[in-house]
C-alpha positions as CSV (number, residue, x, y, z in Angstrom):
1,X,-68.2,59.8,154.7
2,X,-70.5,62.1,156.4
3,X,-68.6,65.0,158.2
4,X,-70.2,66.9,161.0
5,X,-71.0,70.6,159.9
6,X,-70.9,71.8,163.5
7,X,-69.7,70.1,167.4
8,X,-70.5,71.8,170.4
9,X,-70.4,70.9,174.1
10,X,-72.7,71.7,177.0
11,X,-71.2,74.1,179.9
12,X,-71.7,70.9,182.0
13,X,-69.5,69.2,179.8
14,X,-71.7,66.6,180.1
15,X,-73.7,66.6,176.8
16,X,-71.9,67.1,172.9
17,X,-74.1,68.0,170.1
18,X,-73.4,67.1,166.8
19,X,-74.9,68.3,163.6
20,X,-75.2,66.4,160.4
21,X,-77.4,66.9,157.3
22,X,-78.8,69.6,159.7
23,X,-80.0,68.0,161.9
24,X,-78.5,67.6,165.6
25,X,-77.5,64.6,168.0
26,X,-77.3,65.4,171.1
27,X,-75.1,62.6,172.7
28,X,-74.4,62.0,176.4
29,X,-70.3,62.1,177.9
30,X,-71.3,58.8,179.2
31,X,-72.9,57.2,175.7
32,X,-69.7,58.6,174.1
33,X,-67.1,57.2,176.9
34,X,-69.1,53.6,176.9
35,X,-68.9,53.9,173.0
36,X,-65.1,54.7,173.0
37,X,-63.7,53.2,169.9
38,X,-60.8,52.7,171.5
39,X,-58.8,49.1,172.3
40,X,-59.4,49.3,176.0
41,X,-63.0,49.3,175.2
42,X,-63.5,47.3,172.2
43,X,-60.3,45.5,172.2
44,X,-57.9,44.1,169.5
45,X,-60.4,41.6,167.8
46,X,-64.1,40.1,168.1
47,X,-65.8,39.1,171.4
48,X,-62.9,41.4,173.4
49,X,-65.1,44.3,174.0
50,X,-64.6,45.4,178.2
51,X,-67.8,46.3,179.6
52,X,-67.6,49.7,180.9
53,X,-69.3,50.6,184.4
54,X,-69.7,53.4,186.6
55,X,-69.6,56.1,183.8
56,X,-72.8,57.9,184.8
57,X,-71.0,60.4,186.0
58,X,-68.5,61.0,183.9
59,X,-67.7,64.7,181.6
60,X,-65.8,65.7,178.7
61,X,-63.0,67.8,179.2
62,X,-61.4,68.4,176.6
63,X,-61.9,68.1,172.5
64,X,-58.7,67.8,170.1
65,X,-59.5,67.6,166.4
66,X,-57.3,64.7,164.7
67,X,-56.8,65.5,160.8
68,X,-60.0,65.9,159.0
69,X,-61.8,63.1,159.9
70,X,-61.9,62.6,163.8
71,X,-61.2,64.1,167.3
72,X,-60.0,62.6,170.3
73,X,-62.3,63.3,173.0
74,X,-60.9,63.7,176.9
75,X,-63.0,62.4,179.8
76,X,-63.0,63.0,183.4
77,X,-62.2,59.8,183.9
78,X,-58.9,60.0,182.2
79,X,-60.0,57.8,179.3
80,X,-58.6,59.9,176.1
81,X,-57.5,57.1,173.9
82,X,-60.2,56.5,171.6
83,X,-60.0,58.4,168.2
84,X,-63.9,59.2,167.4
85,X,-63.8,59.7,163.5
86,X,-66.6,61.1,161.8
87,X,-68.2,57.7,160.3
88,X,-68.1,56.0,164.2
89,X,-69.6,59.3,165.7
90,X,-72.5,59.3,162.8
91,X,-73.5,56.2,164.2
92,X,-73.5,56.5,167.9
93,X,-75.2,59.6,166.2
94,X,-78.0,57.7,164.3
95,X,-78.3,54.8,165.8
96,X,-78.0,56.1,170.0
97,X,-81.6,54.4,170.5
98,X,-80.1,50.9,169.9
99,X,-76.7,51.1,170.9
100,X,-77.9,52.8,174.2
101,X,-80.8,50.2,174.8
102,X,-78.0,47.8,174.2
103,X,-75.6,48.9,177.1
104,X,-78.3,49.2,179.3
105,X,-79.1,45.2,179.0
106,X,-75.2,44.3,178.8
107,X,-75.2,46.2,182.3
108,X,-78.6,44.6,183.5
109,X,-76.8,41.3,182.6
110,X,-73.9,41.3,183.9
111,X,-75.1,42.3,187.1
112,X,-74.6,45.6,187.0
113,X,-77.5,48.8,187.6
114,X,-77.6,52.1,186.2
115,X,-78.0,54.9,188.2
């Protein structure tokens, strides 16, 4: 399991840096809220995932560290449900290019723009 050695979060609250192996990921409040691992987002089994829309704007407002292996991260929004653990945020982390790119074309097709 790769464990972040360091988390920090923009003054705008809008931008959360993590570092692992040294080097850092710098990961947007709305890739992370879009990403949320949580049930409202992905939902209880395969194919139940709920687009999520109008998050451009969204911050972080708070960060709670859960055990030694996640955080909860708390959004403007009031979305604070999703527990991020260290494995789910090394891939948003590592693979942001495709995940992002992905979003952006599950917006574009369901007739949604990004602002």
């Amino acid at each position: 399991m790769q464990t972040p050695s360091n988390i920090t979060l923009d003054k705008a609250k809008t931008l959360l840096t993590l570092t692992f192996d040294g080097t850092k990921y710098p990961l947007s409040a709305e890739y992370l809220r879009v990403y949320s691992p949580s049930a409202e987002v992905v939902g209880h089994g395969p194919g139940q995932q709920t687009l999520q829309v109008d998050k451009e704007n969204v911050t972080i407002s708070r960060i709670e560290p859960t055990g030694n292996y996640a955080v909860v991260l708390f959004f403007s929004d009031g979305h604070d449900s999703g527990i991020y653990s260290w494995e789910h945020l090394y891939k948003l982390a590592t693979e942001q290019d495709k995940l992002w790119n992905d979003y952006l074309t599950r917006l574009k097709d369901a007739g949604h723009s990004h602002k």
